[in-house]
VOGU-3710 file (C-alpha; in Angstrom, 3 decimals, decimal comma):
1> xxxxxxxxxx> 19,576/-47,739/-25,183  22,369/-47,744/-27,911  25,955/-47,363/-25,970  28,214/-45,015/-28,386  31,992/-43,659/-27,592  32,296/-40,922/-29,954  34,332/-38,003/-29,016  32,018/-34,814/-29,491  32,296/-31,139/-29,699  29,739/-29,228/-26,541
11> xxxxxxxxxx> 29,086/-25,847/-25,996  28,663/-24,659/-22,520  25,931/-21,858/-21,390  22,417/-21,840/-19,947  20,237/-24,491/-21,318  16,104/-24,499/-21,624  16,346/-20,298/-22,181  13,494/-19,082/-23,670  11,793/-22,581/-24,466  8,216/-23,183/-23,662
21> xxxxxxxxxx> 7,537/-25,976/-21,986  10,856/-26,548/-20,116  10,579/-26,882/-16,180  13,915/-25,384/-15,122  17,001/-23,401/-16,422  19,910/-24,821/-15,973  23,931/-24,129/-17,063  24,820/-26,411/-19,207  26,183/-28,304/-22,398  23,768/-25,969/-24,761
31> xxxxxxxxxx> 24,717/-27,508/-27,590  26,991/-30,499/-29,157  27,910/-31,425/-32,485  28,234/-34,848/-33,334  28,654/-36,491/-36,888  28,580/-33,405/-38,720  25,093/-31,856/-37,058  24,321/-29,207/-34,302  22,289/-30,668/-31,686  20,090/-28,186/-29,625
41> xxxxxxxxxx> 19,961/-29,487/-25,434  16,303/-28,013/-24,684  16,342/-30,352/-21,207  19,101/-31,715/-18,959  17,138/-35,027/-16,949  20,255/-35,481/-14,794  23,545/-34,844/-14,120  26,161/-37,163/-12,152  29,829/-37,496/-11,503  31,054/-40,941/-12,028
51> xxxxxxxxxx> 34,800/-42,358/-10,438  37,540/-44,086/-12,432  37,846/-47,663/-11,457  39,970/-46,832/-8,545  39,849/-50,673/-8,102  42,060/-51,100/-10,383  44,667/-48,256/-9,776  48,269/-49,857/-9,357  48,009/-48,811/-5,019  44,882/-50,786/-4,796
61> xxxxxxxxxx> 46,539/-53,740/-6,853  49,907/-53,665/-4,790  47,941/-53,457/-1,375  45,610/-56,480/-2,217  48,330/-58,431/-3,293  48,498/-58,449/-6,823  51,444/-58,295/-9,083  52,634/-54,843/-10,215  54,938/-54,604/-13,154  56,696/-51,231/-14,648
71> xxxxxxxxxx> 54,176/-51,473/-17,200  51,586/-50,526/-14,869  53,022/-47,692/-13,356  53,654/-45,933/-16,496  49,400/-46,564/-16,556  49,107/-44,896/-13,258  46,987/-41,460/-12,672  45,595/-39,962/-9,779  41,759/-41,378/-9,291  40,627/-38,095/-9,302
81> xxxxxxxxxx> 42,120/-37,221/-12,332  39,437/-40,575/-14,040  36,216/-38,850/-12,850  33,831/-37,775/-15,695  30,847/-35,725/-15,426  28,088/-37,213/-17,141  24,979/-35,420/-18,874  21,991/-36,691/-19,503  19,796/-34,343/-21,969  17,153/-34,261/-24,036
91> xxxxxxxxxx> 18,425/-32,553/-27,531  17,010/-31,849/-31,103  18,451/-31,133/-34,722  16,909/-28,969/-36,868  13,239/-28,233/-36,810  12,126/-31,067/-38,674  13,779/-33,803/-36,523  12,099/-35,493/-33,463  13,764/-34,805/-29,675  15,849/-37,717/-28,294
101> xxxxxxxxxx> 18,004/-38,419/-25,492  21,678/-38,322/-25,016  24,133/-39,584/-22,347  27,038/-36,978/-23,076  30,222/-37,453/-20,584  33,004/-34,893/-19,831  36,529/-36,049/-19,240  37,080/-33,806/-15,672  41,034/-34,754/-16,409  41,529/-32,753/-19,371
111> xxxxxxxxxx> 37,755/-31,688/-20,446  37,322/-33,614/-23,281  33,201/-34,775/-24,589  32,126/-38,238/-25,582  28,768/-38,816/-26,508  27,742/-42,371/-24,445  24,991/-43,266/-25,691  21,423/-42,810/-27,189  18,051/-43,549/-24,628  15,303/-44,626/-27,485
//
């Protein structure tokens, strides 16, 4: 697996239409472009939701103990407001280019893409 954190452009709509081979139909990132090239999601494997460290969120610090400064507080957010939804797809570019998979995450706070990494 090859860990990336590039932000990414996705397109949203029902994924595995009209392919053959493709178990279920799903809604979806349907597409994402990333370094210049349109990549085609024929598959989603999974799909999670993953927390901000809340562990580290300037209540959690103050009520263990720890020192909180003003610094941190201009830091804080709402934990909620840290959760990404994370995709993990099977894509394709072009015809002549061989399927791989793709962690791609979505920033639930203000619905931004990162591609995560590459499965090899």
């Amino acid at each position: 697996m090859r860990r990336w954190d590039e932000p990414i452009e996705v397109r949203r709509g029902i994924v595995g239409e009209g392919l053959t081979g493709v178990s279920s139909v799903v809604e979806g990132p349907s597409q994402f472009l990333w370094r210049n090239r349109l990549w085609r999601v024929l598959d989603v494997q999974s799909r999670w939701v993953e927390s901000g460290p809340w562990w580290n969120s300037v209540g959690v610090r103050a009520a263990r103990g720890d020192a909180v400064t003003d610094d941190d507080s201009l830091l804080a957010t709402d934990d909620l407001l840290c959760e990404q939804e994370v995709w993990r797809v099977e894509a394709a570019s072009g015809q002549m280019f061989s399927r791989g998979v793709y962690e791609l995450a979505n920033a639930l706070s203000d619905g931004s893409w990162r591609l995560r990494a590459v499965i090899d």
